[in-house]
Chimera marker file (.cmm) of the C-alpha trace (Angstrom):
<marker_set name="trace">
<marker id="1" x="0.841" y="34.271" z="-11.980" r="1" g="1" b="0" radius="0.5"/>
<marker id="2" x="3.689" y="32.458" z="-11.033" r="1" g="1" b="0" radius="0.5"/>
<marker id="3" x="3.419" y="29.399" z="-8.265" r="1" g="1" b="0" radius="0.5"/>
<marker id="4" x="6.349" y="28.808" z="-6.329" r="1" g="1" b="0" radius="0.5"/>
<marker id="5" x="7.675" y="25.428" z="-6.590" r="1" g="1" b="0" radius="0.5"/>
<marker id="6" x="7.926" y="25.160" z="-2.619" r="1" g="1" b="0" radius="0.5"/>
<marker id="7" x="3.942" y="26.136" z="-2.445" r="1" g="1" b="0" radius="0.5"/>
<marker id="8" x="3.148" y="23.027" z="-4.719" r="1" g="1" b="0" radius="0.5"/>
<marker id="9" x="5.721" y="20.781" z="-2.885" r="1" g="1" b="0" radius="0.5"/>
<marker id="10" x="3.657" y="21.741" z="0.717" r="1" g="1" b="0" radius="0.5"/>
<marker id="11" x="0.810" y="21.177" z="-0.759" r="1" g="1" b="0" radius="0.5"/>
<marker id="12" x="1.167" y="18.045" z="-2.639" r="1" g="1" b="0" radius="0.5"/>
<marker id="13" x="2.871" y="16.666" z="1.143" r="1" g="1" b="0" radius="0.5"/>
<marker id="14" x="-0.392" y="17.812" z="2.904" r="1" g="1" b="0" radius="0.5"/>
<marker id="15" x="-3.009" y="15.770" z="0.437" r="1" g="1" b="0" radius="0.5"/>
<marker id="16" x="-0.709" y="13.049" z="0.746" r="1" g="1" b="0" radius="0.5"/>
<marker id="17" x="-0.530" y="13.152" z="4.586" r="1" g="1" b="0" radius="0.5"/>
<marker id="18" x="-4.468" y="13.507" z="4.582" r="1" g="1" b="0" radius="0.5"/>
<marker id="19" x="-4.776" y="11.079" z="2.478" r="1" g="1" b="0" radius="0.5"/>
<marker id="20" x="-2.676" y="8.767" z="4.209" r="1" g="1" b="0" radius="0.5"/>
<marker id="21" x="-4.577" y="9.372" z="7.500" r="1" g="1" b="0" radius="0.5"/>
<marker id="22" x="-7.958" y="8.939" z="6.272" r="1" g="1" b="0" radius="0.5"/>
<marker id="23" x="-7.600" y="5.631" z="3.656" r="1" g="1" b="0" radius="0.5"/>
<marker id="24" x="-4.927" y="3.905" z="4.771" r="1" g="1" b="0" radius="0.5"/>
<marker id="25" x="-3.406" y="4.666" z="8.904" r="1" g="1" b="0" radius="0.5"/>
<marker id="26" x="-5.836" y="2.730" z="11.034" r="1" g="1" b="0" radius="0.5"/>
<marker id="27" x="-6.179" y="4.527" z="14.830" r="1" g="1" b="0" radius="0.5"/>
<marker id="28" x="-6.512" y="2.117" z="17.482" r="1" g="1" b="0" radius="0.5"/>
<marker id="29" x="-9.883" y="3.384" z="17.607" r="1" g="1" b="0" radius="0.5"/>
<marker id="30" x="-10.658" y="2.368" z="14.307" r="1" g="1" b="0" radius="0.5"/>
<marker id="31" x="-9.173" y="-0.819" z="14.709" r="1" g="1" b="0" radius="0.5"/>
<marker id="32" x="-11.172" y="-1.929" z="17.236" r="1" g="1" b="0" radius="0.5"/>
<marker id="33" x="-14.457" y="-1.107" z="14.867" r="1" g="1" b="0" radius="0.5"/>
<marker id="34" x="-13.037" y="-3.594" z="12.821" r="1" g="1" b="0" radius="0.5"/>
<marker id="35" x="-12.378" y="-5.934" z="15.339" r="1" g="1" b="0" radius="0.5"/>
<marker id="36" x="-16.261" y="-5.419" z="15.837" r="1" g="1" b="0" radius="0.5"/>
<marker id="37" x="-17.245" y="-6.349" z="12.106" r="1" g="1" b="0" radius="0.5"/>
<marker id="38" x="-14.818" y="-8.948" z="11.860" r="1" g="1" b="0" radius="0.5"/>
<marker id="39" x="-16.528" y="-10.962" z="14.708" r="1" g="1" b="0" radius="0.5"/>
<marker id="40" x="-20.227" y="-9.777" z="13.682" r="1" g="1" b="0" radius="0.5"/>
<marker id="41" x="-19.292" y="-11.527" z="10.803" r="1" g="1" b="0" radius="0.5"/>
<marker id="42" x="-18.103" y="-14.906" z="11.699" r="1" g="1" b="0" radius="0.5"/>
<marker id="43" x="-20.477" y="-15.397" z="14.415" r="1" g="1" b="0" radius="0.5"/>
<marker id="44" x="-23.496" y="-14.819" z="11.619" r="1" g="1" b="0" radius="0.5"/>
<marker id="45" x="-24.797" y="-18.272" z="9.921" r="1" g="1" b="0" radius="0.5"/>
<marker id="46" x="-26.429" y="-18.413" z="6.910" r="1" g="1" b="0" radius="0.5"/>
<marker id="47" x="-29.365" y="-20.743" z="6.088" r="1" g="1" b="0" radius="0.5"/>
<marker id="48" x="-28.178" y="-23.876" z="4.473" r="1" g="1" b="0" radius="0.5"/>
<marker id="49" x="-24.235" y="-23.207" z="5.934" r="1" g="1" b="0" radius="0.5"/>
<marker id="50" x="-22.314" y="-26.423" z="6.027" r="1" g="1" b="0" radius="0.5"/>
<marker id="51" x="-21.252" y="-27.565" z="9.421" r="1" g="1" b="0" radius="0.5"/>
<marker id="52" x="-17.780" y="-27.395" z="8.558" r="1" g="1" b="0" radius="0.5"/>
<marker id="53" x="-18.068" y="-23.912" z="7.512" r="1" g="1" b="0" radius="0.5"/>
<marker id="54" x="-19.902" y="-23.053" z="10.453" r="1" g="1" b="0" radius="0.5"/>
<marker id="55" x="-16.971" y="-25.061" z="12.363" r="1" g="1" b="0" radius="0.5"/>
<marker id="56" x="-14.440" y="-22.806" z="10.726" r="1" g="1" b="0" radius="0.5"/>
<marker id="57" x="-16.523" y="-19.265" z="11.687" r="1" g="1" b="0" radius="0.5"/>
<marker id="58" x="-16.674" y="-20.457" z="15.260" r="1" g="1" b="0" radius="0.5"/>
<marker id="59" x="-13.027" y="-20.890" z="15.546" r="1" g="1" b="0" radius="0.5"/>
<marker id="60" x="-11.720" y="-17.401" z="13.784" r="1" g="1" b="0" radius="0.5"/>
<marker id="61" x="-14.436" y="-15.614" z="16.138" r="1" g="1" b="0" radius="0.5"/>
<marker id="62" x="-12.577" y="-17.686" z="18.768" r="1" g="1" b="0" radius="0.5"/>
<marker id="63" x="-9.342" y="-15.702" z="17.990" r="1" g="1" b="0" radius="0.5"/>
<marker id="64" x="-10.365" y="-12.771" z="18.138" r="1" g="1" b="0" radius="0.5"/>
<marker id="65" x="-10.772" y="-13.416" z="22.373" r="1" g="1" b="0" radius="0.5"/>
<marker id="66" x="-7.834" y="-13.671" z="24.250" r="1" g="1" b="0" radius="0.5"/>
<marker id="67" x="-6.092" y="-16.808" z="25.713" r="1" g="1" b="0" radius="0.5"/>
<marker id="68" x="-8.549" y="-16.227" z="28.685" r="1" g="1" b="0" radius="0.5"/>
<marker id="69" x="-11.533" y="-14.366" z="28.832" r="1" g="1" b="0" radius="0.5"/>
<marker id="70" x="-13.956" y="-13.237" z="31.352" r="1" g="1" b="0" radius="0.5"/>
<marker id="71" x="-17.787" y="-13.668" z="30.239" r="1" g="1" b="0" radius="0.5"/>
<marker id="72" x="-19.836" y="-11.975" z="32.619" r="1" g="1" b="0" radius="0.5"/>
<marker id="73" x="-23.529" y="-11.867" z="32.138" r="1" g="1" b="0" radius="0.5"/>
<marker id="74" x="-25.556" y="-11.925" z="35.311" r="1" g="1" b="0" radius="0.5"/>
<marker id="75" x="-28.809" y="-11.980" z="34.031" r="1" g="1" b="0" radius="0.5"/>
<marker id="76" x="-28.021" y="-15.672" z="32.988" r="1" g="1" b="0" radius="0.5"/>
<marker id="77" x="-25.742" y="-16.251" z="35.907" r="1" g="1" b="0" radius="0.5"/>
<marker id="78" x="-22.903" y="-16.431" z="34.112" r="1" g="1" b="0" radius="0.5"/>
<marker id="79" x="-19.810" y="-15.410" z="35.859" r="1" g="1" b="0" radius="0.5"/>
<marker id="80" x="-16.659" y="-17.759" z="34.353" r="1" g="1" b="0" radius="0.5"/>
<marker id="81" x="-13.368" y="-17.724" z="32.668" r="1" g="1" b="0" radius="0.5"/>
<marker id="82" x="-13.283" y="-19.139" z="29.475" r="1" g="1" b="0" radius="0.5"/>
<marker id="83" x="-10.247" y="-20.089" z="26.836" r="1" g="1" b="0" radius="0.5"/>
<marker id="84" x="-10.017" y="-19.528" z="23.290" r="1" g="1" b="0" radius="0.5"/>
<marker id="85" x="-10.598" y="-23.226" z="22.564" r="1" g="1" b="0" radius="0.5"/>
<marker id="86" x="-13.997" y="-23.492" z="25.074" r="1" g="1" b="0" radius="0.5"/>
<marker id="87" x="-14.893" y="-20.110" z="23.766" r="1" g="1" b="0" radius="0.5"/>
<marker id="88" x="-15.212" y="-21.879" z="19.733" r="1" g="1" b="0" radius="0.5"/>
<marker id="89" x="-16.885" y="-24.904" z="21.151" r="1" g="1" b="0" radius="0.5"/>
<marker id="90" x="-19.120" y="-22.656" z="22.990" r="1" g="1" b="0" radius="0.5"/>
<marker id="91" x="-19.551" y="-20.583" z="19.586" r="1" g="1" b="0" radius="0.5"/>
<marker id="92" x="-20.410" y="-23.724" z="17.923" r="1" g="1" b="0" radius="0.5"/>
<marker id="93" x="-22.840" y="-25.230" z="19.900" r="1" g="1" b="0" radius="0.5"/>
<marker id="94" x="-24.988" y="-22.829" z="20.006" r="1" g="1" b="0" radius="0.5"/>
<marker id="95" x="-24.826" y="-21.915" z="16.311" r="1" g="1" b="0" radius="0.5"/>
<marker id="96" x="-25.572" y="-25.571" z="15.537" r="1" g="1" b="0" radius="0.5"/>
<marker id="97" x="-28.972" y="-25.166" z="16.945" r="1" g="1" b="0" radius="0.5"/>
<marker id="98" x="-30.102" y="-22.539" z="14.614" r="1" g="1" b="0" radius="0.5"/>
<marker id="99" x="-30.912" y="-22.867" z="11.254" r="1" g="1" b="0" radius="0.5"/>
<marker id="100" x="-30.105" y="-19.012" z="10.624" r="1" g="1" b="0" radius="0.5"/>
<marker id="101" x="-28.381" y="-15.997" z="12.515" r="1" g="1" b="0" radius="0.5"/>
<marker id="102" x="-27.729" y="-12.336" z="11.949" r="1" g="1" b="0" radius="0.5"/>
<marker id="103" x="-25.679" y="-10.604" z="13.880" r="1" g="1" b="0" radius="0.5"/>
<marker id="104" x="-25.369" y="-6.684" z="14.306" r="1" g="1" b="0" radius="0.5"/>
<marker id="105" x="-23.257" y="-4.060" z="16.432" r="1" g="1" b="0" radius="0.5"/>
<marker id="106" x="-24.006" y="-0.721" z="16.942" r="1" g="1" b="0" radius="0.5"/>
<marker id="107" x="-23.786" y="2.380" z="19.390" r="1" g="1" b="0" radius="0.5"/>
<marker id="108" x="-20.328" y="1.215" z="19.212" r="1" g="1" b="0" radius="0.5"/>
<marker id="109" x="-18.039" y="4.166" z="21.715" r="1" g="1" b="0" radius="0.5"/>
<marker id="110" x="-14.287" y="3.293" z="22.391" r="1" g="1" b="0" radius="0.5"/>
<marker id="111" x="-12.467" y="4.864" z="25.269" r="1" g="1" b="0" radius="0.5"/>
<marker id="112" x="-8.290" y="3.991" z="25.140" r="1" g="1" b="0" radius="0.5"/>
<marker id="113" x="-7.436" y="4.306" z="28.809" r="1" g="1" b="0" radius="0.5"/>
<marker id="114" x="-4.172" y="3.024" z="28.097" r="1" g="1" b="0" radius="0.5"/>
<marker id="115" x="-1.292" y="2.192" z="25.511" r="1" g="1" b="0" radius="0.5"/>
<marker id="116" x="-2.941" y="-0.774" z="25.043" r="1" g="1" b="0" radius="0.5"/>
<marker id="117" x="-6.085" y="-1.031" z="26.449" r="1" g="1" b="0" radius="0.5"/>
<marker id="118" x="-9.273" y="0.382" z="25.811" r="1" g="1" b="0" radius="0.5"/>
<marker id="119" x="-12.845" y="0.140" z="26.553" r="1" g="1" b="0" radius="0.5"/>
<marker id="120" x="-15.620" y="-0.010" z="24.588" r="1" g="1" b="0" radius="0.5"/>
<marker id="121" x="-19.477" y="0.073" z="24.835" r="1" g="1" b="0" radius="0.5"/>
<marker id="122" x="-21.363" y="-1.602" z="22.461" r="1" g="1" b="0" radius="0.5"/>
<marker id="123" x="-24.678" y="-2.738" z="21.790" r="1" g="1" b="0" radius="0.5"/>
<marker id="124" x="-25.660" y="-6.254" z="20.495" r="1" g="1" b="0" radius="0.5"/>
<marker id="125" x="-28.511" y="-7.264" z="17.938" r="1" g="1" b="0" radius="0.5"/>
<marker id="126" x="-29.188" y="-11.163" z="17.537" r="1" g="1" b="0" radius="0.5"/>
<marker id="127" x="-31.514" y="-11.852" z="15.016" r="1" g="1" b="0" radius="0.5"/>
<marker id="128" x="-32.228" y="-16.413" z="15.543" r="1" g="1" b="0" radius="0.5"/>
<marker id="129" x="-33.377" y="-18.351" z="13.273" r="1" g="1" b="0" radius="0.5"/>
<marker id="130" x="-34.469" y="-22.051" z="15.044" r="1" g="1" b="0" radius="0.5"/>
<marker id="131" x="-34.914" y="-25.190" z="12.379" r="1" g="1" b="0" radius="0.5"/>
<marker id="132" x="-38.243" y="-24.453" z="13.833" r="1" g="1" b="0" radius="0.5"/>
<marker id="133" x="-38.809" y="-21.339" z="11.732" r="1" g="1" b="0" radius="0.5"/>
<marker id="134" x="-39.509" y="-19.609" z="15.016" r="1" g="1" b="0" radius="0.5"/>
<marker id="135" x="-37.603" y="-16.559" z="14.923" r="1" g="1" b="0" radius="0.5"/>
<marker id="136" x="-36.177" y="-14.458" z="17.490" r="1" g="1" b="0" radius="0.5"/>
<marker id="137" x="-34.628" y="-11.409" z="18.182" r="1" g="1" b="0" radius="0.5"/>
<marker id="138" x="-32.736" y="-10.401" z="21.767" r="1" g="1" b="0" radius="0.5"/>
<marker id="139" x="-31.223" y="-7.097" z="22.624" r="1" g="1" b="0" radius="0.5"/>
<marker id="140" x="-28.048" y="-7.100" z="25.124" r="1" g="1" b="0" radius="0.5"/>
<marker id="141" x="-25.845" y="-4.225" z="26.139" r="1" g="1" b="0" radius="0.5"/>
<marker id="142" x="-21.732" y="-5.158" z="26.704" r="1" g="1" b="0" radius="0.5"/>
<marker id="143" x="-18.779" y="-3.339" z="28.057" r="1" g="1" b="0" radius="0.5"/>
<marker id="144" x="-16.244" y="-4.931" z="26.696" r="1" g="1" b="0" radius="0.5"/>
<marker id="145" x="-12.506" y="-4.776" z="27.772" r="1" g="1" b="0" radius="0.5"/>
<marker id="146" x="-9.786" y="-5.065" z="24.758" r="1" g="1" b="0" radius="0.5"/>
<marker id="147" x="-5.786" y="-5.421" z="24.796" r="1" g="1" b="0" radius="0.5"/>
<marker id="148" x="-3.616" y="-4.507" z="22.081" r="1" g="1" b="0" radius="0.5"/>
<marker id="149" x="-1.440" y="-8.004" z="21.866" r="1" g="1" b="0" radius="0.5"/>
<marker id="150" x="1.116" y="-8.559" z="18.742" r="1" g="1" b="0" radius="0.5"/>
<marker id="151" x="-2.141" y="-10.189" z="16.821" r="1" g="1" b="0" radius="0.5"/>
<marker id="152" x="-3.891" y="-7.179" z="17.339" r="1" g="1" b="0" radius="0.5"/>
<marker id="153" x="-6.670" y="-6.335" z="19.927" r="1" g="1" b="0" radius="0.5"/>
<marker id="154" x="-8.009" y="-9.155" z="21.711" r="1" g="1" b="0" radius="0.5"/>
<marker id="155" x="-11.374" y="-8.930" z="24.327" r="1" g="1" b="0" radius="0.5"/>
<marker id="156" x="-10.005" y="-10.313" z="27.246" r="1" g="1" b="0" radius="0.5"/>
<marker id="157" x="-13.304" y="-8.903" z="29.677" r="1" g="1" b="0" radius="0.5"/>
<marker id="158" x="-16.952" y="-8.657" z="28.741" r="1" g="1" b="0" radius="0.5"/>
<marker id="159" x="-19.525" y="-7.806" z="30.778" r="1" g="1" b="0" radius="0.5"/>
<marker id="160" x="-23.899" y="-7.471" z="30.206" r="1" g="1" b="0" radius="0.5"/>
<marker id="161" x="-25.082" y="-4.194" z="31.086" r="1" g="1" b="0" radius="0.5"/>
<marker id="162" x="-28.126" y="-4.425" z="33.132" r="1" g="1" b="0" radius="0.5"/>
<marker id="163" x="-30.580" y="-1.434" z="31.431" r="1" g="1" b="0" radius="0.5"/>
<marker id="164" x="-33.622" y="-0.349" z="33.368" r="1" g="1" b="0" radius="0.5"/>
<marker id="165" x="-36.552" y="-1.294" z="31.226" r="1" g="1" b="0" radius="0.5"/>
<marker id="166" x="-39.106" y="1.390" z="30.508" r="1" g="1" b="0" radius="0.5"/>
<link id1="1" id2="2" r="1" g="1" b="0" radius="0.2"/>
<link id1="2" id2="3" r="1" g="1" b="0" radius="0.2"/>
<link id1="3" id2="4" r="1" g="1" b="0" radius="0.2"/>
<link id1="4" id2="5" r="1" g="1" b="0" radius="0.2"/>
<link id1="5" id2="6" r="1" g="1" b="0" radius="0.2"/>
<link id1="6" id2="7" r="1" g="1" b="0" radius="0.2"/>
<link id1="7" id2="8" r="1" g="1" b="0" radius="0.2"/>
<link id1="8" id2="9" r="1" g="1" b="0" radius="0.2"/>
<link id1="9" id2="10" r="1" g="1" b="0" radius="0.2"/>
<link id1="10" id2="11" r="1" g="1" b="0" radius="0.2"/>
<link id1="11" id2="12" r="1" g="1" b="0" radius="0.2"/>
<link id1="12" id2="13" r="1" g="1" b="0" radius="0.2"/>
<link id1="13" id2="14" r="1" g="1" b="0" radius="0.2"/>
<link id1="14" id2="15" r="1" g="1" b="0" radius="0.2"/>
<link id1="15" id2="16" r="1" g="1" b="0" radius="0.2"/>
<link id1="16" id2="17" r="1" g="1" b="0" radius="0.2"/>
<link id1="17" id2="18" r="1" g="1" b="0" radius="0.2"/>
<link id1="18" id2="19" r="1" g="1" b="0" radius="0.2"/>
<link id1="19" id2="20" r="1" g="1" b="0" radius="0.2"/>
<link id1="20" id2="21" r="1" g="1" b="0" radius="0.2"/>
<link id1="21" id2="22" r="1" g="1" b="0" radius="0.2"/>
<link id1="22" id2="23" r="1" g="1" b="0" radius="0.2"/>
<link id1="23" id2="24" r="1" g="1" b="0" radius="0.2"/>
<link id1="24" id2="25" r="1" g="1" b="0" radius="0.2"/>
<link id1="25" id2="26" r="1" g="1" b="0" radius="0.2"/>
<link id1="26" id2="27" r="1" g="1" b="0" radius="0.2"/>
<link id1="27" id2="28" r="1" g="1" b="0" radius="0.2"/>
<link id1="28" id2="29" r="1" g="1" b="0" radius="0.2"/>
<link id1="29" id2="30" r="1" g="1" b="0" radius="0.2"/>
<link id1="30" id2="31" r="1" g="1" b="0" radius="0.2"/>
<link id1="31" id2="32" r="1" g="1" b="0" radius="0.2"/>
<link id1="32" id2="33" r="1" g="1" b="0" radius="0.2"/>
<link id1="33" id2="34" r="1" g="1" b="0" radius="0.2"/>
<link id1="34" id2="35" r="1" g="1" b="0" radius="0.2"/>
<link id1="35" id2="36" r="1" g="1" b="0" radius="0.2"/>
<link id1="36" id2="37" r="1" g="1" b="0" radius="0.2"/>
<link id1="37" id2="38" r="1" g="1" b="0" radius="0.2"/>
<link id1="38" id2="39" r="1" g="1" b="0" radius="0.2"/>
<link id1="39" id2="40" r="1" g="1" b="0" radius="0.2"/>
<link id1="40" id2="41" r="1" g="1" b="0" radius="0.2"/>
<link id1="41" id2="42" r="1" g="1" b="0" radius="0.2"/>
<link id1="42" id2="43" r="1" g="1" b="0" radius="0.2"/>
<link id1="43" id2="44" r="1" g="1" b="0" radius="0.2"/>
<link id1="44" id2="45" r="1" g="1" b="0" radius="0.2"/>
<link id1="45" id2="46" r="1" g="1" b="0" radius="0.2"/>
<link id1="46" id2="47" r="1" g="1" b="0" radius="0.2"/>
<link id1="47" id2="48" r="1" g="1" b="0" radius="0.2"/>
<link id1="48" id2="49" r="1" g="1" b="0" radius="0.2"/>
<link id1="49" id2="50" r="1" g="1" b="0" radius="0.2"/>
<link id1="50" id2="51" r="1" g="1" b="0" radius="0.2"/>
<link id1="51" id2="52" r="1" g="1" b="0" radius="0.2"/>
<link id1="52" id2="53" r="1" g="1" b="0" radius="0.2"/>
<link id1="53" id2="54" r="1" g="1" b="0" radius="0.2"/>
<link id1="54" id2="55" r="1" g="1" b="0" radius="0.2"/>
<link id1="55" id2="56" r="1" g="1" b="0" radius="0.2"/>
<link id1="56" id2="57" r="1" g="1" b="0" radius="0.2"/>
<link id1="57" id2="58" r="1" g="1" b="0" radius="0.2"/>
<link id1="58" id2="59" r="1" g="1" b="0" radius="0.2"/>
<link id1="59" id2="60" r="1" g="1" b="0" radius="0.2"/>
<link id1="60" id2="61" r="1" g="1" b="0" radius="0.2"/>
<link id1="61" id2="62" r="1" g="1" b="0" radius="0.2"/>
<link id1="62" id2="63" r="1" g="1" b="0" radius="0.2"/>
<link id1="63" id2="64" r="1" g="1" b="0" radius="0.2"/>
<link id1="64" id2="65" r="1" g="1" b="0" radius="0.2"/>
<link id1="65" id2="66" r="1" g="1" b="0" radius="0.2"/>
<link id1="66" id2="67" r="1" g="1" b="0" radius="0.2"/>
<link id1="67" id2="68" r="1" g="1" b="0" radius="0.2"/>
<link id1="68" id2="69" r="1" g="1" b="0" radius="0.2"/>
<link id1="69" id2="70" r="1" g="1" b="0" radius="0.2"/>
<link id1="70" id2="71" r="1" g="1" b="0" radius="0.2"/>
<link id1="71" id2="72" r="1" g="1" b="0" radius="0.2"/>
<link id1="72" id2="73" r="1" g="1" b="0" radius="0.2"/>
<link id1="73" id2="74" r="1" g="1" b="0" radius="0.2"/>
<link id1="74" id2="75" r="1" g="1" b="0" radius="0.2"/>
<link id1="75" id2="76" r="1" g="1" b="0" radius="0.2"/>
<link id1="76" id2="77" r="1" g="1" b="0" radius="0.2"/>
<link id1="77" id2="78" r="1" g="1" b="0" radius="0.2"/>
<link id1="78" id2="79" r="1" g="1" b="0" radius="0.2"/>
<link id1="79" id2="80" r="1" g="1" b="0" radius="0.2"/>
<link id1="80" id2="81" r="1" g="1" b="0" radius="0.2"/>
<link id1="81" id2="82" r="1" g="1" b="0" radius="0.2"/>
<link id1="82" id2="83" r="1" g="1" b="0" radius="0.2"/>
<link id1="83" id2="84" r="1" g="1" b="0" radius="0.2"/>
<link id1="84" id2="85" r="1" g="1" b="0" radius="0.2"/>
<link id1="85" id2="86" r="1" g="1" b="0" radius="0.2"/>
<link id1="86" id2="87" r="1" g="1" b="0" radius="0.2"/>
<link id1="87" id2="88" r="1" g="1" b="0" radius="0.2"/>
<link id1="88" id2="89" r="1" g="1" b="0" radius="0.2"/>
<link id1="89" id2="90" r="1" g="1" b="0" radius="0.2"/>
<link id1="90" id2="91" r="1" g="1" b="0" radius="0.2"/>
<link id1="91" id2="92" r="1" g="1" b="0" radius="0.2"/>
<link id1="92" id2="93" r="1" g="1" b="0" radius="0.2"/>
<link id1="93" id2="94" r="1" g="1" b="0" radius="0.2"/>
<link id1="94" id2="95" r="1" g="1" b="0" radius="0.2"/>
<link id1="95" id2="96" r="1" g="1" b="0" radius="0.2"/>
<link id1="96" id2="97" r="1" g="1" b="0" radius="0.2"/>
<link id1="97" id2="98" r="1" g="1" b="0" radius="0.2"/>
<link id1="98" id2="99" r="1" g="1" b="0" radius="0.2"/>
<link id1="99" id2="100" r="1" g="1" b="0" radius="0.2"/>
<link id1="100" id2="101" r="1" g="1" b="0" radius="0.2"/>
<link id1="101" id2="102" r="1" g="1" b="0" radius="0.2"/>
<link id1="102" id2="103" r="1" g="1" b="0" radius="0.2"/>
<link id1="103" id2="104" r="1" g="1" b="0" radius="0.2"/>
<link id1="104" id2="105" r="1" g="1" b="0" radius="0.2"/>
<link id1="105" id2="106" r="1" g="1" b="0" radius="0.2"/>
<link id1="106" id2="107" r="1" g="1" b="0" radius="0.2"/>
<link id1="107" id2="108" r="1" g="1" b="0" radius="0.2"/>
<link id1="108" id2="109" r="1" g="1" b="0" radius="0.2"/>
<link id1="109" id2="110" r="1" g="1" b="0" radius="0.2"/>
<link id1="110" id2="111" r="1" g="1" b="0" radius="0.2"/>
<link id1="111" id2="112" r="1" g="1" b="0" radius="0.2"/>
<link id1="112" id2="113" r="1" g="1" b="0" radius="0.2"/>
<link id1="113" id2="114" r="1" g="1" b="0" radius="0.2"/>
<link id1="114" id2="115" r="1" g="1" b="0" radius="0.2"/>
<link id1="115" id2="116" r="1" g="1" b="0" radius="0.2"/>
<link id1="116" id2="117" r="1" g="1" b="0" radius="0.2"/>
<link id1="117" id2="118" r="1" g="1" b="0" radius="0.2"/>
<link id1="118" id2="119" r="1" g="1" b="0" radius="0.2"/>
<link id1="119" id2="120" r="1" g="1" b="0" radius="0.2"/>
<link id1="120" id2="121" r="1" g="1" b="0" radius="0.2"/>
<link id1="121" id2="122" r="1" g="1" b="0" radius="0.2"/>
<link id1="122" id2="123" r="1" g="1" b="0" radius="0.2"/>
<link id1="123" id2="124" r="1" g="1" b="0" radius="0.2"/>
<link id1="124" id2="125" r="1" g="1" b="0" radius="0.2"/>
<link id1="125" id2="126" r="1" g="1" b="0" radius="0.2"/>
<link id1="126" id2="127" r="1" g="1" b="0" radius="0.2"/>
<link id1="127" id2="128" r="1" g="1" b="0" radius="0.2"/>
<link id1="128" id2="129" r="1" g="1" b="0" radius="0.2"/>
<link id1="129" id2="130" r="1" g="1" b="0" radius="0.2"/>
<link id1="130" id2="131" r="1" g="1" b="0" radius="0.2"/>
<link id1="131" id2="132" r="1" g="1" b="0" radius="0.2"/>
<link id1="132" id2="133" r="1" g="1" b="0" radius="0.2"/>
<link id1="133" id2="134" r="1" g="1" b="0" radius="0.2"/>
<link id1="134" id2="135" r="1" g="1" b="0" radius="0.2"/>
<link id1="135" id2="136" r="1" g="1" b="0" radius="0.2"/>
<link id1="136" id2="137" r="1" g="1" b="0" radius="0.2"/>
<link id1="137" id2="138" r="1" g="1" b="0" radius="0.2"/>
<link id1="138" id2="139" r="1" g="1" b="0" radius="0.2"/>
<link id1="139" id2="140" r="1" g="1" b="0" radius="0.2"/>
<link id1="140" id2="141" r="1" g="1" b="0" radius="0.2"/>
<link id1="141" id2="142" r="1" g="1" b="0" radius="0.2"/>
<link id1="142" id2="143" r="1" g="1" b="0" radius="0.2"/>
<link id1="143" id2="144" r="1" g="1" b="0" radius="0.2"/>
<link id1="144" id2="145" r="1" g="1" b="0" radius="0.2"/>
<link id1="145" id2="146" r="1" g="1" b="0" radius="0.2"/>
<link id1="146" id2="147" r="1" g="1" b="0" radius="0.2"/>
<link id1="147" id2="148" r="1" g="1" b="0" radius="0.2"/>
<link id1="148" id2="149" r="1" g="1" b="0" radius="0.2"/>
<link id1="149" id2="150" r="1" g="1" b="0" radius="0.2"/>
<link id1="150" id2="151" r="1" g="1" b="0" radius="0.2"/>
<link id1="151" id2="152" r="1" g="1" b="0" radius="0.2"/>
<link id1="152" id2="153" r="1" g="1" b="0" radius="0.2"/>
<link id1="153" id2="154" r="1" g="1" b="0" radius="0.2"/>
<link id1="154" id2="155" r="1" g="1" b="0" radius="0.2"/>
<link id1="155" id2="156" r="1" g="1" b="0" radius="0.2"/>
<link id1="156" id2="157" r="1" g="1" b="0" radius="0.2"/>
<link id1="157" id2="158" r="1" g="1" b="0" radius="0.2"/>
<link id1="158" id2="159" r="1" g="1" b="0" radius="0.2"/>
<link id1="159" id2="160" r="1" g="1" b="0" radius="0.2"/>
<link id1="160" id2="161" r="1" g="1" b="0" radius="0.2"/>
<link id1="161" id2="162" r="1" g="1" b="0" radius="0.2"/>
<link id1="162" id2="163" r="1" g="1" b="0" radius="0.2"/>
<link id1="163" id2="164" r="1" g="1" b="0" radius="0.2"/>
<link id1="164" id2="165" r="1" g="1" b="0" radius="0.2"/>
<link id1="165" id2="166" r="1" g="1" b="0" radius="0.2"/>
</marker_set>
């Protein structure tokens, strides 16, 4: 049997496409997952982390907020606009009070309502570790609003969701 050469060449063009799409081409979508992870994972602290590491996690979370923010959690009455530079001091103050933290995302959904803009729904796991050894463990829902700037996306809006408790 005899393949034509044009057969191959299609084919060959499709795997690469596909291939393309799926390893390397990041949606905005998936971009923003990333965005996620990458500021899971600075805003962890590990037991025993210097301070100047911990100083250095607390400002690249920082950047990943933009210039100004809008925090929004009412069940702390918290209602204020914060900068990049408050937003790493307020990163880092609270992470020096713990001796450990873990810090998990999931139910993540993203909604692009625009070019560049997008919505996303996320919930929040904080596992805290006090120099105590008391541990504890809090729960939050966010709706978070994200821009597509030249460094990528940026949250310039979160907001706590208030859930109904059963």
């Amino acid at each position: 049997m005899v393949i034509n050469k044009w057969t191959v060449t299609v084919a060959i063009v499709l795997v690469a496409g596909f291939a393309y799409y799926f390893f390397v081409y990041d949606s905005p979508k998936k971009q923003i997952r990333k965005q996620f992870a990458v500021l899971a994972g600075k805003l962890e602290k590990q037991a025993g982390e210097s301070p100047l590491i911990t100083a250095g996690k607390a400002k690249t979370a920082a950047n990943v907020f933009a210039h100004i923010c809008t925090v929004d959690i009412p069940e702390y009455d918290i209602q204020k606009k914060i900068t990049t530079k408050e937003m790493a001091q307020h990163i880092l103050a609270f992470k020096s009070r713990l001796a450990a933290m873990s810090v998990r995302f999931y139910d993540l959904s993203v909604e692009l309502t625009g070019e560049n803009r997008a919505v996303a729904a996320v919930t929040l796991e904080i596992r805290a570790t006090y120099t105590r050894e008391e541990t504890e463990e809090d729960t939050k829902e966010f709706e978070c609003l994200l821009e597509k700037t030249e460094d990528g996306w940026k949250f310039y809006h979160i907001k706590a969701v208030e859930v109904l408790e059963k």
